[in-house]
N, C-alpha and C positions, 0 to 999 in steps of 0.2 A: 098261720105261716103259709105263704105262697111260691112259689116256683121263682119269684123276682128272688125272697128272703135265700131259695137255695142256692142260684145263680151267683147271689152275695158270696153265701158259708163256701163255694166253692172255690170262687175266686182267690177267698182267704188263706187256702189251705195252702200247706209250704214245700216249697218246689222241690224235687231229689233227683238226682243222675240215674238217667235210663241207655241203654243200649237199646237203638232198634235197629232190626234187620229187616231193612227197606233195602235190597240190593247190594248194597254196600253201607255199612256199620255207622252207624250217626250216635255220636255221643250228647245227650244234651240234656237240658232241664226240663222235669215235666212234673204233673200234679194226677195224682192219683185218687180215682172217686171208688167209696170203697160203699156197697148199696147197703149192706148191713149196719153199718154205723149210720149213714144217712137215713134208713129207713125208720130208726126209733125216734124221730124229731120229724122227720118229714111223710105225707103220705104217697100211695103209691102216684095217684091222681099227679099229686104235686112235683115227684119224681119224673114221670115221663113226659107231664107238659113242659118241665123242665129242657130235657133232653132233646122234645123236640123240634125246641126254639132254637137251642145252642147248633146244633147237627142237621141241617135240612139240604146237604146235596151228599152224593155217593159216593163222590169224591173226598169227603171226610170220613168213610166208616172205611178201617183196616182189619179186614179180616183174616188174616194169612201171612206167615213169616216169610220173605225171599232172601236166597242168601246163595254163596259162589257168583256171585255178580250177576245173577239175574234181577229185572228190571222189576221194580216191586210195584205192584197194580192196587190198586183201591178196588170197591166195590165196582165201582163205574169201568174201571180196563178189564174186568175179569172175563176170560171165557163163559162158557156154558158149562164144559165140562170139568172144570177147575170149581166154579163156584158151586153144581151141584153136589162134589167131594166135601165142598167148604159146609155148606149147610145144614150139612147130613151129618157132622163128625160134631161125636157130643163125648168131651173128658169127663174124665172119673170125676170130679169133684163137682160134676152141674148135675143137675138129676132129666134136663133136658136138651136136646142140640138146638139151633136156632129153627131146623123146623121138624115140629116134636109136634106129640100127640093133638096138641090144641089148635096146629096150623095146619097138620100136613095133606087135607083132602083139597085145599086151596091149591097147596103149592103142587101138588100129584096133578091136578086140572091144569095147570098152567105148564107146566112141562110137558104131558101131552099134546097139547095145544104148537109146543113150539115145536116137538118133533116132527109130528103129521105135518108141520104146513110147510110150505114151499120157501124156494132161496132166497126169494123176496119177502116173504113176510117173519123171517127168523129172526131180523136184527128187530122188527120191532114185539115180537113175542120175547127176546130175551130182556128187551128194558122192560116189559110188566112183572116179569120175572123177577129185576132187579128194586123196582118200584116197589116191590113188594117187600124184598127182605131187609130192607131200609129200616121202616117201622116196626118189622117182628122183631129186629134189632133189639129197637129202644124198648120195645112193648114187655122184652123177655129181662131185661135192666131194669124194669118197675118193677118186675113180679119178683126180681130176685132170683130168677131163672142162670142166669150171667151175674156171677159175681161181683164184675167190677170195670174198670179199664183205667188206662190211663192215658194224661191227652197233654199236646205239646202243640205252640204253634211253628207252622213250617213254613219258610220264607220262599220254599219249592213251587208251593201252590198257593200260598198266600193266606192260607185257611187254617182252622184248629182241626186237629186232626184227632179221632178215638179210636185208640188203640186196644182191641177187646183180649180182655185176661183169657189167661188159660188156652192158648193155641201158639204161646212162643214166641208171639208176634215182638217183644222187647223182654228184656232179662234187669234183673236189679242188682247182680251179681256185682258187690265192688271189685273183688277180683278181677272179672273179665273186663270190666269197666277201666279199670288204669293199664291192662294190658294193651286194647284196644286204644287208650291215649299216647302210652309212648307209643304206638305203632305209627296212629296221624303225627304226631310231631316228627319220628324220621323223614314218612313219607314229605310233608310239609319241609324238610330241610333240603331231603334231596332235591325237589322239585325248585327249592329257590337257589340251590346252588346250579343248579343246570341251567336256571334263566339267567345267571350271571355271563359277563364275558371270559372267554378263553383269556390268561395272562399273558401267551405267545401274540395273541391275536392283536391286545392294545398297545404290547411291545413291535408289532408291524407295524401296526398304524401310526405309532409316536414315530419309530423309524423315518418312514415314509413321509411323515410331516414334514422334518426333519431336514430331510432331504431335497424334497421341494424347494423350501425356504430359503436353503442355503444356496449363495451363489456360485455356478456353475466355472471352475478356473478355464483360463483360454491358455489351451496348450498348441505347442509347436509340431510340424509334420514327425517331427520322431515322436511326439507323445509327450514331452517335458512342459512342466507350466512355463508360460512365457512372463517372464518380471514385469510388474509393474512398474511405471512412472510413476515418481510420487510427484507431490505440488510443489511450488516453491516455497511454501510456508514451513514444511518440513525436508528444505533443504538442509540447515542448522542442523537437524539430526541423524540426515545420511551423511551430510559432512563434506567437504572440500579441503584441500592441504592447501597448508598453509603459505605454499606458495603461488596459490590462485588468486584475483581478484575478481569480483563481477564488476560490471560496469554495465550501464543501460543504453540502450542504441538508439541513437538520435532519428526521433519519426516513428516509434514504432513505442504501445504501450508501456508503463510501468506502473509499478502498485499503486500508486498515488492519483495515478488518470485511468476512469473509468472508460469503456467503450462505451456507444450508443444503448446496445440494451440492459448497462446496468451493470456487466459482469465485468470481475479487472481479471489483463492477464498479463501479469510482467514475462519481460523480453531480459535476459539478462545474457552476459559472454564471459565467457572465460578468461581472462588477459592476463600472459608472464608477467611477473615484475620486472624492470628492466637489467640490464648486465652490469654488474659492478664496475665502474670506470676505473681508465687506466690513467697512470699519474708518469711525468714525464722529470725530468731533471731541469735545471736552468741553465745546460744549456742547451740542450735539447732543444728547448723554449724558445731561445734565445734565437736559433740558427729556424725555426717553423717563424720566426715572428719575420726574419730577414727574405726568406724563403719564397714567404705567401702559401695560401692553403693547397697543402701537401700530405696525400694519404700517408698514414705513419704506421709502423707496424710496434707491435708492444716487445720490448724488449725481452730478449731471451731469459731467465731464470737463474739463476746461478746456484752449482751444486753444493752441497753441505754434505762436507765429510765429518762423518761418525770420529770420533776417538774412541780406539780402541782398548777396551780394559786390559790391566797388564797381568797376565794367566800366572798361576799360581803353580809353585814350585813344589815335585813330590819331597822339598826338605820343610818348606813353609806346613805342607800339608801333615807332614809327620810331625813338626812341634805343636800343630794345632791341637792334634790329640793327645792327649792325658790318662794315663792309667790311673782310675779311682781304687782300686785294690793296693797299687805300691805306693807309697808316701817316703819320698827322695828326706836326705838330711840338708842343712843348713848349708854344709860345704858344696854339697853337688849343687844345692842350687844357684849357689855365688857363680860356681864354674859354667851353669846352664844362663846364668845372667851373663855372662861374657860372652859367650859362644852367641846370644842370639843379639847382643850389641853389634859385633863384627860382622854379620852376616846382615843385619839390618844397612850399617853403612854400607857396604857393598854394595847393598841392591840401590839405596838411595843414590852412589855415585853409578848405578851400569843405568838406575830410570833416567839420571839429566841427561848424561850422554843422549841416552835415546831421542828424550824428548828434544835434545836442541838439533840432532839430526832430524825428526821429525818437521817439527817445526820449520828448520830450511828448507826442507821437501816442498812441504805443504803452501809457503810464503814464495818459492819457485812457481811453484803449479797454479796458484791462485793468480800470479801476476800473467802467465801464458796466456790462463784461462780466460781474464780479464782481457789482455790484448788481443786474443784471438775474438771475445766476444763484439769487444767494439771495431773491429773489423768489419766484422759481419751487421751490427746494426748501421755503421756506415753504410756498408756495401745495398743493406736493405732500405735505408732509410731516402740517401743521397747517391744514386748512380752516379759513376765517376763521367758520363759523357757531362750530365745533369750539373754535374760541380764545376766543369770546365765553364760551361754558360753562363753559370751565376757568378763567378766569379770576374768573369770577363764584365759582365752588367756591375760589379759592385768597384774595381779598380777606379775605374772613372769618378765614380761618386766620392771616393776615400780621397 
């Protein structure tokens, strides 16, 4: 069995939710190499040439938990004074730190080294430094030194990443693990509801559209919209009384003849209907026909008098009412049938009188009225110098 056959068994293993505290809390899938179970199938040999294949930049090896929002460092960001804390800190459950009995006169020379020397030469004594503890890494995960770790790929740095046990660096707690999920999912809510738009804001903007779009009314120096003109096509529905006609004006467009470029634009007028004619008598006629054309004026109207209705008597009115509580006998009624025969004759003989004094009156008055009207349409019609002339013109002829 060789380091390819482990790379396999590793592969295989099945993935479980890790918490790691890389700065801020990442929930995610990851596989766990556990060196005690690997070791009863595979050798140490085959173990770390394993590891060294999978793991060959320092930017893959996590040593150290960050958390409260600082910036979580791999091997490769770490200080000097940070990573010497790291190296040196060995948990109850390892029986060595990463640099233990078997490494430490190497790593004691190398720190020396970078302290003595100058400002310039410290950044490259701390990468021998770091070069170093790379492989005592892996070296101490063969022997069993380091229990174990766990490893996830990160799309941060594009690399698998080894997450070494026992310094905190991730937790498997489901507890903490579903705490720490509803917390990204609020955050994750909040953060997409505040990328959305304000409702006021697309209520502006619709506004505003809105507004633009619509067209602006033309108002009068006081501020009132001024009426539009409609077309004559919806003349019919503002309407004209019916005692208008149009008519189209001679030389100037109407619906049916187009202008030059196309467009029609009827001309129409308004025009009274004309005056009801007036009608003359024969001989009226008769004396216009002898006359010759003679302005004539329309005869005066003649009045209509009303007939007046004949007012009713407080005795008419007192037999018109009837007491429905007393109920009269047979005799009284005979006597109340007499009483209102004779009172009936009466009025019928005092209304002829009236009426045939009215009627004289009125047969008076009508013949005055008469006489005095056709007076006057003489006097209007035919001036008396005017009759003397025509008459003198018509003797001779007769």
């Amino acid at each position: 069995m060789g380091s390819d056959d482990l790379a396999a068994a590793f592969s295989a293993l099945e993935e479980v939710p890790i918490l790691h505290y890389y700065g801020h809390e990442i929930v995610t899938l990851a596989r766990r190499f556990n060196v005690q179970h690997f070791g009863q199938t595979f050798s140490k040999m085959d173990i770390e040439e394993c590891l060294k294949q999978s793991f060959t930049s320092k930017k893959q090896l996590i040593l150290w938990p960050f958390n409260d929002g600082n910036t979580g460092l791999s091997l490769e960001e770490m200080p000097f004074e940070l990573l010497d804390s790291v190296v040196l800190f060995k948990p109850s459950v390892e029986t060595s730190a990463i640099v233990g009995p078997h490494n430490r006169d190497e790593y004691e020379a190398m720190k020396n080294q970078y302290l003595t020397g100058t400002v310039d030469e410290r950044p490259a004594n701390l990468l021998h430094i770091k070069d170093f503890i790379l492989p005592a890494v892996l070296e101490n995960l063969a022997a069993n030194i380091h229990k174990g770790f766990a490893s996830y790929f990160s799309p941060d740095v594009n690399l698998q990443l080894l997450l070494l046990d026992n310094r905190k660096v991730y937790s498997t707690d489901k507890v903490k693990i579903k705490q720490v999920e509803s917390k990204l999912k609020k955050q994750q809510r909040s953060s997409a509801r505040a990328n959305l738009p304000h409702i006021s804001d697309t209520n502006a903007e619709s506004d505003s559209i809105l507004k633009s779009s619509a067209p602006m009314p033309q108002r009068t120096p006081a501020g009132k919209p001024r009426r539009r003109i409609e077309d004559s096509s919806s003349s019919s529905e503002s309407g004209y009384s019916s005692s208008e006609i149009l008519y189209p004006v001679e030389g100037k467009h109407t619906s049916s003849e187009s202008e030059p470029d196309g467009n029609e634009t009827p001309v129409l007028l308004k025009v009274q209907p004309p005056a009801s004619p007036t009608y003359m008598t024969s001989a009226g006629t008769a004396m216009m026909a002898s006359a010759g054309p003679l302005a004539f004026a329309t005869p005066p109207l003649k009045r209509q008098h009303k007939s007046k209705a004949p007012k009713k008597t407080s005795s008419s009115r007192s037999s018109a009412l009837t007491d429905d509580d007393s109920k009269p006998s047979a005799a009284e009624k005979r006597k109340m049938d007499r009483k209102d025969k004779k009172k009936r004759s009466k009025k019928s003989k005092k209304h002829s009188k009236r009426s045939k004094k009215s009627s004289s009156s009125s047969s008076e008055a009508s013949s005055d009225e008469a006489s005095e009207d056709d007076k006057l349409s003489q006097e209007q019609v035919f001036p008396l110098p005017f009759l003397y002339i025509l008459l003198s013109y018509i003797s001779p002829l007769g």
